[in-house]
N, C-alpha and C positions, 0 to 999 in steps of 0.2 A: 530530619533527613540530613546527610552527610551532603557539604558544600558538592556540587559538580557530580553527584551519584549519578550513573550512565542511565537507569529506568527511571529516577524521580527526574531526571534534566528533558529524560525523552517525552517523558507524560505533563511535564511543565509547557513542552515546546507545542504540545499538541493540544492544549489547552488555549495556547496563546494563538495559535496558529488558525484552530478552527472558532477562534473570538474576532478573526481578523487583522491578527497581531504576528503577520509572517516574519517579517522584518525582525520581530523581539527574537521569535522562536527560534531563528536565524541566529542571531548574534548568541545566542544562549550555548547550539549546540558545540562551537569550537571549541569555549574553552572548556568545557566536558572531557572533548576529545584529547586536550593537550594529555588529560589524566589515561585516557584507557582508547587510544586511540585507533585501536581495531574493535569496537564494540559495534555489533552489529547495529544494535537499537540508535546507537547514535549515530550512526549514520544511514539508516533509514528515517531518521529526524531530518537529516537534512535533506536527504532527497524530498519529503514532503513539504518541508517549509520552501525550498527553493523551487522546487514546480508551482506551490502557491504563489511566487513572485512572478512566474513565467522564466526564471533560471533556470531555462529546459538541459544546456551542457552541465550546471552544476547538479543538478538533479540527479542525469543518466552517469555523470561521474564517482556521485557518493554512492551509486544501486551499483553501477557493475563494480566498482572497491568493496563493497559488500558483497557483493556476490561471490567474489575470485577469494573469499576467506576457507581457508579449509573445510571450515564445518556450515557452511550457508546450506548446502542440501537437506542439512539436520535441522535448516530452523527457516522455513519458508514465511516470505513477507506476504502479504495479501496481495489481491489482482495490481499487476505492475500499471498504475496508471500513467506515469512517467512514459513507458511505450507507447501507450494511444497519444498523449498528447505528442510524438518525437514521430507518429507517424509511424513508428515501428508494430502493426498488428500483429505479427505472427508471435512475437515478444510479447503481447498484450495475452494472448490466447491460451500462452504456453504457462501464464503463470494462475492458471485455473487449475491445476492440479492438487489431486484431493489428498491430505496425509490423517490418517485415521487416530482419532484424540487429540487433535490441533486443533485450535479453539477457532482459528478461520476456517476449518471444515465445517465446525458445526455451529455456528454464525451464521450462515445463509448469504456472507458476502461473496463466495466463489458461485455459486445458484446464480444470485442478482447478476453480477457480471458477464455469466455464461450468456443469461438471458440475454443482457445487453448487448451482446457482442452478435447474438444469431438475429434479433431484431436488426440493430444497424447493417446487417448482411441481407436481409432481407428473407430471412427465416423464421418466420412464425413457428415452423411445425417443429423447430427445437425450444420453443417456449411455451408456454403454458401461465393461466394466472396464477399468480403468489396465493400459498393459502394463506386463508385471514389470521393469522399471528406473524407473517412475514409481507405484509401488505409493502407496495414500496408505492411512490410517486406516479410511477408508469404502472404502477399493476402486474406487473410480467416477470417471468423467472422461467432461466431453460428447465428443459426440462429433463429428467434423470433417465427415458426412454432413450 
């Protein structure tokens, strides 16, 4: 892998990140960035490494820089969790949106999330249980009615 490559830096930082290791995944993504420094992945690196610290402004700072990139509509990130935790839901809600042959469409993590969001609403009748190949913690996934 080429030193500082934007997807190997981003899948190293996520690796680190989800071991516990936000801090590393942290320090990793910047000097990435020196090299290609509008890349989206690395800066949804950092939004996620820095929400794992509770960096909720660096967080919502490297997502909306990612966002305001000409082509973010063309490459959507999975459910904005950044917004739930800033408090911001309807920014939480809006980013359930389906894009057809994107691999977060058909992952079942926009599903989970929907469900999530109609449960903490206190909507059961837009959730439904997960079928048993997409079983989650809670059980529950909205549902596509």
């Amino acid at each position: 892998m080429a030193p500082y490559h934007p997807r190997g830096t981003f899948l190293l930082s996520l690796l680190k990140g989800d071991s516990g290791n936000q801090q590393e995944a942290l320090d990793l993504l910047p000097r990435a960035r020196r090299k290609q420094s509008h890349n989206p992945s690395l800066l949804t690196g950092i939004a996620y490494a820095a929400r794992g610290l509770g960096l909720l402004p660096m967080a919502r700072g490297a997502m909306d820089f990612r966002d305001n990139l000409a082509f973010a509509r063309l490459q959507p990130q999975s459910a904005e969790l950044t917004c739930l935790y800033t408090g911001e839901v309807q920014c939480f809600a809006a980013s359930f949106q389906e894009q057809p042959g994107h691999l977060r469409s058909a992952s079942g993590v926009l599903l989970f999330y929907r469900g999530y969001h109609a449960l903490a609403h206190g909507n059961s009748r837009q959730s439904r249980p997960c079928p048993t190949a997409m079983r989650t913690s809670c059980g529950w996934v909205a549902s596509t009615i």
